[in-house]
KOLZATOR-285855 format. One record per residue: x, y, z of N, C-alpha, C in turn. Coordinates in pm, whole numbers, plus 50000, padded with zeros to 5 digits. Layout:
<nodes>
XYZXYZXYZ...
</nodes>
This chain:
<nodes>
481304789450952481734778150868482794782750767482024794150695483634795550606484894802750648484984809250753485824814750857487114801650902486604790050935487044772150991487674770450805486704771050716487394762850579488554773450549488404787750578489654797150543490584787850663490624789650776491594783350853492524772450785490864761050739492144748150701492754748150546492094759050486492744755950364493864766850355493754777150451494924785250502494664796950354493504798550343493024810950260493134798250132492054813350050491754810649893491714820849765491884813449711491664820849580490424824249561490564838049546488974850249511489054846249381487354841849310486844839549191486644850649129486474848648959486354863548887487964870748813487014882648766488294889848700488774900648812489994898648824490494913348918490124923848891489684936448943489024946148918489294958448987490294956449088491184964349162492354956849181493774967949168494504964149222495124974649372495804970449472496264975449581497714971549557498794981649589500274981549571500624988249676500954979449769501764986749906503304988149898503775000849902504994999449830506095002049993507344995649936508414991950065509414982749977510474982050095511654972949998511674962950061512004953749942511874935549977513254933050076513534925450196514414926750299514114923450410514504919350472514054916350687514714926450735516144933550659516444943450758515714958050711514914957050628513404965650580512434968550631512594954350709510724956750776510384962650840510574966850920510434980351057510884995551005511564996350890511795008350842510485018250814510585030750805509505043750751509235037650643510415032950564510155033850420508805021650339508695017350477507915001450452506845000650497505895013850548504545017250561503725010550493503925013450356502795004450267502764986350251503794984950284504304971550306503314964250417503524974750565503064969850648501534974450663500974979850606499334983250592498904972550528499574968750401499404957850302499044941150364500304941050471500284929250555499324930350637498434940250692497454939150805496274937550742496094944050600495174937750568494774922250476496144916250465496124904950465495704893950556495984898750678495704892950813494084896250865494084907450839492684911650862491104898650754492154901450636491354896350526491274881050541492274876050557492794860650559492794856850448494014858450334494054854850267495824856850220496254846050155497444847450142498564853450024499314855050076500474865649999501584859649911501994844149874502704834249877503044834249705502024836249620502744837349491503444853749434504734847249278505604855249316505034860249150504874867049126504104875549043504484890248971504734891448857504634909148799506114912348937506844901448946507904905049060507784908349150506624906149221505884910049324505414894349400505084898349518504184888049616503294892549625502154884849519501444889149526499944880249581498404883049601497174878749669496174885749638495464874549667493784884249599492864880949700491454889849720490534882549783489314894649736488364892949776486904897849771486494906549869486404920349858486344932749901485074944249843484084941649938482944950349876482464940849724482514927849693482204923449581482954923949499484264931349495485164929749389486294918749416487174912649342487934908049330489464920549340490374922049424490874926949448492494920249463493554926349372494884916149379495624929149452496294923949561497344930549661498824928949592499774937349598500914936349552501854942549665503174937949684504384940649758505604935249654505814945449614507234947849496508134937549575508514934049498510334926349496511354933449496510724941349394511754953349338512324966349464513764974649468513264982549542512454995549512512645001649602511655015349638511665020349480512565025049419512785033049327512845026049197512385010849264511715006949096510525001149112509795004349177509074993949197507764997749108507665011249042506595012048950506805002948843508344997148790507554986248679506814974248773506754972148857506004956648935504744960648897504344976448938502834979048933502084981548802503254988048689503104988448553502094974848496503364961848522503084952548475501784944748539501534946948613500304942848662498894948348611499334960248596498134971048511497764967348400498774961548347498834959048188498204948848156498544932348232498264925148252496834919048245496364926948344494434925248379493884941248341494794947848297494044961648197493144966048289493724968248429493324979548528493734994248502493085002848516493515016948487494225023948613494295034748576495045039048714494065040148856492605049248794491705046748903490955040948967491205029148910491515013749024492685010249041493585015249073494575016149103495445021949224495325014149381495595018149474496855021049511497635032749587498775024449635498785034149786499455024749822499735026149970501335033150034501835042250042503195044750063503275056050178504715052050223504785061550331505325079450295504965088150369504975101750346505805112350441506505110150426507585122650523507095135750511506415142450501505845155550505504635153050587503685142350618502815139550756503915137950892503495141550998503785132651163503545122151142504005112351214503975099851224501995099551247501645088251226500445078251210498965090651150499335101551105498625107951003498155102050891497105103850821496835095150676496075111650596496655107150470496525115450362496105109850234494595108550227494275099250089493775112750002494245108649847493825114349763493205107449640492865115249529492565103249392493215102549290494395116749333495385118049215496575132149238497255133749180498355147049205499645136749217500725143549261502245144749230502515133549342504095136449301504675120249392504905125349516504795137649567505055141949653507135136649742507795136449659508925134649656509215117649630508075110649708508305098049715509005083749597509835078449601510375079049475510055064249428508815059649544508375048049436506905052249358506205062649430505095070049355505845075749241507055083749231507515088949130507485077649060508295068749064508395057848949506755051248844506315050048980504895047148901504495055248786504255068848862503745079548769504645080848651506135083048647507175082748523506935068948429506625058548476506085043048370505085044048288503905050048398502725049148362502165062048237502835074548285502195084748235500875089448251501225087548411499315092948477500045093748631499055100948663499015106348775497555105148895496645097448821495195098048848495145081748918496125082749004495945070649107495115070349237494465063249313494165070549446495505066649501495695072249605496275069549698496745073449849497085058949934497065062150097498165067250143498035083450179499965086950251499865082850382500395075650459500595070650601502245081850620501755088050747503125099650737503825087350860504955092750800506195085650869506965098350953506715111550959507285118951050508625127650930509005139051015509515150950917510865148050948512085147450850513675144350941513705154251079514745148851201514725156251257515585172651251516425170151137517095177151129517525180551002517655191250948517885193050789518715190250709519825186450802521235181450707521115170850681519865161950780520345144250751519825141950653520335133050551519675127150415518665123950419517715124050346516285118750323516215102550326517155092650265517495082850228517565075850362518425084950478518835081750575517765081750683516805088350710515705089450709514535080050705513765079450599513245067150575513395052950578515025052650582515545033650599515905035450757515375042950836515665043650969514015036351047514515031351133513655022451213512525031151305511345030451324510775035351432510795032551548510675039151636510895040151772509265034151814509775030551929508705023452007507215031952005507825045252031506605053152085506315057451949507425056451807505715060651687505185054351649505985036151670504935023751631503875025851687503475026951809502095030651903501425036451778501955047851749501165055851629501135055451529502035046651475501825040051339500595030751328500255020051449499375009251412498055015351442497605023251492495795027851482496325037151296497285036851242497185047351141497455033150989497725023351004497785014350950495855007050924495685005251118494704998351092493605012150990493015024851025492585030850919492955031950761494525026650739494625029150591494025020350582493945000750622493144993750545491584992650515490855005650630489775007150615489345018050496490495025150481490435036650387490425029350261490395017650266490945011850096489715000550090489284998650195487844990250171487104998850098486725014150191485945021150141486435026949994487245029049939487905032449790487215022549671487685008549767487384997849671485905001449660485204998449762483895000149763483045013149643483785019649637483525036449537483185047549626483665047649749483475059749869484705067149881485715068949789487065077149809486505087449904485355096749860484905103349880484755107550100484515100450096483815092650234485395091250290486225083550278487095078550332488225091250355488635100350225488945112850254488245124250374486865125150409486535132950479486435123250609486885109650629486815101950719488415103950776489305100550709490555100550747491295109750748491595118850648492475126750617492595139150738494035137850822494165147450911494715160950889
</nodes>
């Protein structure tokens, strides 16, 4: 029955105070979407789909959605902003509903994994990534969890990093991107839930 009322009312608003937030980070764009750089973007969207619930208001400059996860109230974010700003979207959201950092998810892709690898932690460096950098430089913390979905190593050392990540995947690492997507959104149930713990010795390759 409430599966049919999500259908017709085409999702709802989760009751309560937010109590987690999730920030899948990627750049706002259609010629974005299929990029490395938009991992968290697209983990973000599956578990929207997964969840059924919608993404439609525009928020902290973000598109943002909420729904109910392990009993919490949980707000999803996808920056407006790009890559390399997108820690004020997540700043302001923090601030907002006075979430700390360790409820504080984010989801981003990782060029130092192979493609569809996952690397969750609960805190440490940006690992070059320069919308984790941004976060961490706003915030002045570093004690975030967060999901690395590897996007694969350049193939070659001269090519830009930049060049790199805004590059499209190939057929055969999407294959391995989506079983590594569908685990980040399970990795972030269990987070929400208070099992970081669990989900690190579950996922992390």
């Amino acid at each position: 029955m409430i599966s049919r009322l999500k259908d017709f009312f085409g999702g709802y608003q989760a009751a309560g105070a937010v109590e987690y937030i999730v920030a899948g980070l990627g750049n706002p764009g259609r010629e974005y979407e299929t990029t490395r750089h938009n991992a968290g973007f697209l983990a973000v969207d599956l578990i929207r789909e997964q969840e059924r619930f919608d993404m439609k208001r525009l928020k902290f400059r973000s598109l943002c959605g909420d729904t109910i996860i392990a009993g919490k109230r949980v707000l999803f974010l996808k920056p407006s902003m790009y890559m390399n700003k997108s820690g004020e979207c997540v700043r302001d959201a923090m601030q907002f509903y006075k979430i700390p950092p360790e409820r504080t998810i984010i989801i981003f892709d990782d060029v130092n994994l192979d493609t569809g690898r996952l690397r969750i932690r609960q805190k440490g460096s940006d690992g070059g990534q320069k919308g984790m950098q941004n976060i961490i430089y706003l915030t002045g913390r570093d004690d975030f969890p967060r999901v690395r979905i590897g996007v694969g190593k350049k193939p070659h050392p001269d090519m830009k990093l930049a060049d790199w990540v805004l590059s499209r995947l190939t057929k055969e690492e999407t294959k391995l991107l989506i079983p590594a997507l569908e685990n980040a959104a399970q990795a972030v149930r269990m987070i929400v839930a208070g099992n970081i713990e669990g989900a690190m010795g579950k996922f992390n390759g």
